[in-house]
ZAMARGU-4260 file (C-alpha; in steps of 0.2 Angstrom, whole numbers, plus 5000, padded with zeros to 4 digits):
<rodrens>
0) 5104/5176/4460 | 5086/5183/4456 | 5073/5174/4458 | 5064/5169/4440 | 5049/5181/4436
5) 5032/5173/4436 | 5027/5167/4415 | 5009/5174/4416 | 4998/5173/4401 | 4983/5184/4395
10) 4969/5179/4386 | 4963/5193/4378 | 4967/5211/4377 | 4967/5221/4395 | 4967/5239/4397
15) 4986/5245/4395 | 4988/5252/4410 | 4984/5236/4416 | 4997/5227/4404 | 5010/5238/4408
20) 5009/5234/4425 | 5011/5217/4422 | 5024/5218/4411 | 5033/5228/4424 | 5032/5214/4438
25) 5031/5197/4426 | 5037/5191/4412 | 5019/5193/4404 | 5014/5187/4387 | 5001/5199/4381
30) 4987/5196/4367 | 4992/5206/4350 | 4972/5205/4347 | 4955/5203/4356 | 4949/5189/4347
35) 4946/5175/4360 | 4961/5162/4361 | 4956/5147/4355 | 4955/5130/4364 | 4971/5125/4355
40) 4981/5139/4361 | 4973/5140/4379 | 4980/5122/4382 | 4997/5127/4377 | 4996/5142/4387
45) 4993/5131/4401 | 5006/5119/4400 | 5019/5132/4397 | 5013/5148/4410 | 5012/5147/4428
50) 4998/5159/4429 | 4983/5160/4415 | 4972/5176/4416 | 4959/5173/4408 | 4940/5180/4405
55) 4924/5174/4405 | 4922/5171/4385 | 4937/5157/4389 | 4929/5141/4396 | 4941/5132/4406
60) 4935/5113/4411 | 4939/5100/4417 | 4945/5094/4399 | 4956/5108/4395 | 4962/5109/4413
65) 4968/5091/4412 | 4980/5097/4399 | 4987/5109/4412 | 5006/5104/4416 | 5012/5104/4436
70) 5018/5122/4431 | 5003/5127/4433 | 4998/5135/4447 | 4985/5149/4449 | 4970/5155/4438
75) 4967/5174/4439 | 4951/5177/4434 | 4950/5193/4425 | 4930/5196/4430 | 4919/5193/4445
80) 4912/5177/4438 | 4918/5161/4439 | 4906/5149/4432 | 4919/5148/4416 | 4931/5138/4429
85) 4928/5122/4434 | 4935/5128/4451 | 4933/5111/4459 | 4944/5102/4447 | 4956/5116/4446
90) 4959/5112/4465 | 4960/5095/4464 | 4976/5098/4453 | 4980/5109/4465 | 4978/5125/4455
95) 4971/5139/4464 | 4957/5150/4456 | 4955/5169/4462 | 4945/5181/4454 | 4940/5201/4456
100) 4923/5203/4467 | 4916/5218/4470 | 4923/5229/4454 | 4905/5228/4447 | 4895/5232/4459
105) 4890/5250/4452 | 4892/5249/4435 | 4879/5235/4434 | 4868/5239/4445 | 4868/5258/4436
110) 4864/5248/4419 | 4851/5238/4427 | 4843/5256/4431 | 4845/5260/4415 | 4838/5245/4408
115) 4822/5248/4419 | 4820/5266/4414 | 4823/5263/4393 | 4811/5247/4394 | 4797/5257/4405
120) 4798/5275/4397 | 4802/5268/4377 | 4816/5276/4377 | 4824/5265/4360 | 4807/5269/4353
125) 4809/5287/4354 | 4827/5288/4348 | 4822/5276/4333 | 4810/5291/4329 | 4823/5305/4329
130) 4837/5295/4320 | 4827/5292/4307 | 4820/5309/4304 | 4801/5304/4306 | 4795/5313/4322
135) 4781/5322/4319 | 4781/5331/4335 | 4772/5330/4352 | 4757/5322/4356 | 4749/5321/4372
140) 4746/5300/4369 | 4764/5298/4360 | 4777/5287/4367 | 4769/5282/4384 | 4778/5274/4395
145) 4774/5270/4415 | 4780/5281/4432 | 4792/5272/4440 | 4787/5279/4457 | 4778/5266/4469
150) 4780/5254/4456 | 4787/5235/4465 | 4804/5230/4463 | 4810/5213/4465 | 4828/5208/4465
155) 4830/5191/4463 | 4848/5189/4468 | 4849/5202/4484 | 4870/5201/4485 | 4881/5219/4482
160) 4876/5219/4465 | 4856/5216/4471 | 4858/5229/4487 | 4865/5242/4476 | 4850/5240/4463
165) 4840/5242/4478 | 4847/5259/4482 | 4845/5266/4465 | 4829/5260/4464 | 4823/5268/4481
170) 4830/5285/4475 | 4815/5282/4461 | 4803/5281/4474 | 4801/5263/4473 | 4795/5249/4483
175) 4809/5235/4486 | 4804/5217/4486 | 4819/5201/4485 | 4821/5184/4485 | 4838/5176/4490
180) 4844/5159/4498 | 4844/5169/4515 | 4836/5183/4521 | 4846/5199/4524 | 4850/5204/4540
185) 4839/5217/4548 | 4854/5232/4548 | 4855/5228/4529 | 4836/5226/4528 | 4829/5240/4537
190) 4838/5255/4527 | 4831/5248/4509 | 4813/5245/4517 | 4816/5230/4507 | 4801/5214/4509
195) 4810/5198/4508 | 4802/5184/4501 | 4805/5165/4504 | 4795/5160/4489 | 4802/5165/4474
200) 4783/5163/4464 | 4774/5172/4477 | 4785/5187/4475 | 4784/5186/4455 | 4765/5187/4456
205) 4766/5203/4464 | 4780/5215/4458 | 4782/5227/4443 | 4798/5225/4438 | 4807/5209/4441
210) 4828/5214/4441 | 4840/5198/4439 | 4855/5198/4451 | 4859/5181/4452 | 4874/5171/4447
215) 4875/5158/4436 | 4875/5139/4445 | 4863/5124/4445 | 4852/5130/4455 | 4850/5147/4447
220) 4849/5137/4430 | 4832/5142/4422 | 4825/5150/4437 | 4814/5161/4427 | 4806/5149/4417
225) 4789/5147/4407 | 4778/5141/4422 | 4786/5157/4433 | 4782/5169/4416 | 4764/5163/4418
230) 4763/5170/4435 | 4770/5187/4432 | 4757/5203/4428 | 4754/5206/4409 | 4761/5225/4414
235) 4777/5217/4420 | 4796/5218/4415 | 4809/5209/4416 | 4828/5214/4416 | 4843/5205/4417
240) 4862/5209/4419 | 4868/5194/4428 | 4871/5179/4419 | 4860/5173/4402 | 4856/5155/4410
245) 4846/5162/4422 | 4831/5164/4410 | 4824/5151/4399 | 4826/5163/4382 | 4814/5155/4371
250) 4802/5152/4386 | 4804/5172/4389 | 4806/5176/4369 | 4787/5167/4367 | 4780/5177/4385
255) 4784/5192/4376 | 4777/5190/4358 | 4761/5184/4367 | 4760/5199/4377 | 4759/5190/4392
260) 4772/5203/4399 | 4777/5221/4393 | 4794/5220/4392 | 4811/5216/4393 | 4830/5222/4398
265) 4844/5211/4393 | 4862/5213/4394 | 4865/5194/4397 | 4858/5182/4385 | 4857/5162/4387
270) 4868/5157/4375 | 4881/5170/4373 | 4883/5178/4354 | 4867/5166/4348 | 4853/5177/4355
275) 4834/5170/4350 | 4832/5181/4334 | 4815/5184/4337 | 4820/5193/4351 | 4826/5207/4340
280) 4811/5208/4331 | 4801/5214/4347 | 4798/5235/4351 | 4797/5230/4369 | 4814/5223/4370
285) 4829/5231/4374 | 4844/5222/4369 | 4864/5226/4374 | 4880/5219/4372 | 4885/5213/4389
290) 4890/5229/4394 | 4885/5231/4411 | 4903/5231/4418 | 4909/5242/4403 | 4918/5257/4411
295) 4936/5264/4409 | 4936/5262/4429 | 4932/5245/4432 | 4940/5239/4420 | 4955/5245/4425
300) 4949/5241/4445 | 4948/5223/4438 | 4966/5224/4430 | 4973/5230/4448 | 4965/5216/4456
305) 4972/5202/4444 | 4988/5210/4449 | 4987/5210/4465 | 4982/5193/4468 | 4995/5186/4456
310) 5008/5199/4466 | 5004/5193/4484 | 5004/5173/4478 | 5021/5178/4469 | 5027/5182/4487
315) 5021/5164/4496 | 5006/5174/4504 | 4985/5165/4500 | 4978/5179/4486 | 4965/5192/4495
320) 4952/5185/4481 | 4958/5167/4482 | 4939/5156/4479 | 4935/5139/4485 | 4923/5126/4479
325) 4914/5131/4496 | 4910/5150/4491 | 4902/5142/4476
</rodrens>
C-alpha cells in the first residue's frame, strides 16, 4: 500500500513552477490569492497540514504555534529570514523550522549597489525631471551627485550578503570598512582589502556610506540609532536592505530632515507597510518595496529549496537547511 502523501500548505502565492512541483510530490494546498492568510486561517492550516510553508509577512509565535496539533511537524520557510519563527518554541513542540539561505545573496547585494548609486548620483531626481517633461537641459551645476570612487564603505553585517556588497563595491573603486560579531578570516579578508572594526561607533565616524547587512535579532534591534546618527558625517548615507528593525526610523526620518546626513536607501522599513510618512516627503530619500530578493531566479531557487527540504524530511533524512535555536 502507498504511503500517504505529505498535506503541505502554502501561504501565499509561489512561483508556479514552484507549485507545480509540489503538487507533483504532495498533496499541496495552494493559495488562490496573494493576500496574506490571516491569523485565523494560519491556525487551521496548522492543525490540519503536516508541513506549513509559509513567508515572512506570516508571523508564526509562540501564540499561534500553541495552536499547532501533533500533526505538525516541519516549517519550511519560503525566505532566508526567520525572525517570523519563534524557532525555539517551534522546537520545543518538536517542529522543525528549515529555511532557504543563501538564494539572496546577489540579488540583494545588487540592490544595495543600486541603492548606493541612486541615493549618491540623484538618480530619482533626474527621472522625476524627465517624466514629467520639465528638463530644461544640461547644465554644468544640475544634478550633482558624488564619485563613488575612494569613497568608505562600511558593511555593518559582513555575512554572504555583506561579502558580496564588498565585492561590488570594490569594482567601484571603493575602500571596504565592516563591523561584525567576529572578524573575518584573513583568506576572506585579504581579497576584499576589507578594515574590520570592533567598534561599531568608531567605524560610523569615518566611512561614507554605511550599507546595512544585518539580520534582524535583539541585538541588531535599533543598532542604528539617534546617538550612532549623531556620529555619522553630514555627507554620509545610509542604505538598508536587511531587515527595517535595524534602524530606529523616526530617529533616522529626523537625522535626515535636519541635514545631519545626506541620504538614504531603503528597501526595508521598521514597521513593514507603515513607513514614517515624512520619509516620502524627503528628495534625498530613496524609498522601495522590499524588493531586494525580487528576481524570477531566486524566487524560483527559493521554491526548489522549500522543496527539497520538505522532500528529503519526507524520506526520514534531517533537511539540508534544517535551523536550530543555536544558529540564531
Amino acid at each position: 500500500m502507498p504511503t500517504p502523501r505529505l498535506s503541505v500548505v502554502t501561504t501565499r502565492r509561489l512561483p508556479e513552477a514552484v507549485e507545480t512541483r509540489m503538487s507533483e510530490l504532495f498533496d499541496a494546498r495552494l493559495r488562490q490569492d496573494d493576500t496574506p492568510m490571516s491569523r485565523e486561517a494560519l491556525a487551521e492550516a496548522m492543525r490540519t497540514a503536516d508541513v506549513l510553508v509559509p513567508t515572512i509577512t506570516d508571523r508564526i509565535d509562540s501564540s499561534l504555534l500553541a495552536q499547532a496539533t501533533d500533526r505538525l511537524k516541519l516549517i519550511a520557510n519560503y525566505g532566508a529570514g526567520i525572525d517570523n519563527i519563534d524557532v525555539a518554541t517551534a522546537r520545543q513542540r518538536g517542529i522543525l523550522v528549515t529555511n532557504t539561505p543563501g538564494v539572496v545573496t546577489d540579488d540583494t547585494a545588487d540592490m544595495a549597489l543600486a541603492l548606493i548609486l541612486a541615493v549618491t548620483r540623484r538618480i530619482p531626481e533626474g527621472l522625476a525631471v524627465m517624466q514629467q517633461g520639465i528638463w530644461e537641459g544640461w547644465a554644468p551645476t544640475a544634478f550633482l551627485g558624488g564619485r563613488l570612487g575612494g569613497r568608505r564603505l562600511g558593511i555593518l553585517g559582513m555575512g554572504r550578503i555583506g561579502q558580496a556588497v564588498a565585492r561590488r563595491a570594490r569594482a567601484f573603486g571603493m575602500q571596504i570598512h565592516y563591523h561584525n560579531r567576529r572578524r573575518l578570516r584573513p583568506e576572506v579578508e585579504e581579497p576584499l582589502e576589507a578594515t574590520y572594526w570592533e567598534s561599531f561607533d568608531q567605524m560610523l565616524s569615518r566611512v561614507d556610506i554605511l550599507s546595512i547587512n544585518a539580520p534582524h535579532t535583539p541585538a541588531t534591534f535599533h543598532l542604528l540609532n539617534a546617538r550612532r546618527l549623531k556620529l555619522m558625517k553630514p555627507s554620509a548615507v545610509v542604505v538598508n536592505t536587511s531587515r527595517g528593525e535595524v534602524v530606529d526610523e523616526n530617529a533616522l526620518t529626523r537625522a535626515l530632515r535636519a541635514e545631519e546626513i545626506a541620504g538614504a536607501g531603503l528597501d526595508v522599513y521598521e514597521h513593514g507597510r507603515n513607513i514614517n510618512p515624512r520619509l516620502r516627503e524627503l528628495r534625498n530619500v530613496v524609498l522601495l518595496p522590499h524588493m531586494s530578493s525580487a528576481t524570477r531566479e531566486g524566487r524560483a531557487e527559493m521554491g526548489e529549496k522549500v522543496i527539497i527540504n520538505i522532500k528529503t524530511f519526507a524520506d526520514g533524512h534531517r533537511p539540508p537547511d534544517l535551523v536550530v535555536p543555536s544558529m540564531l
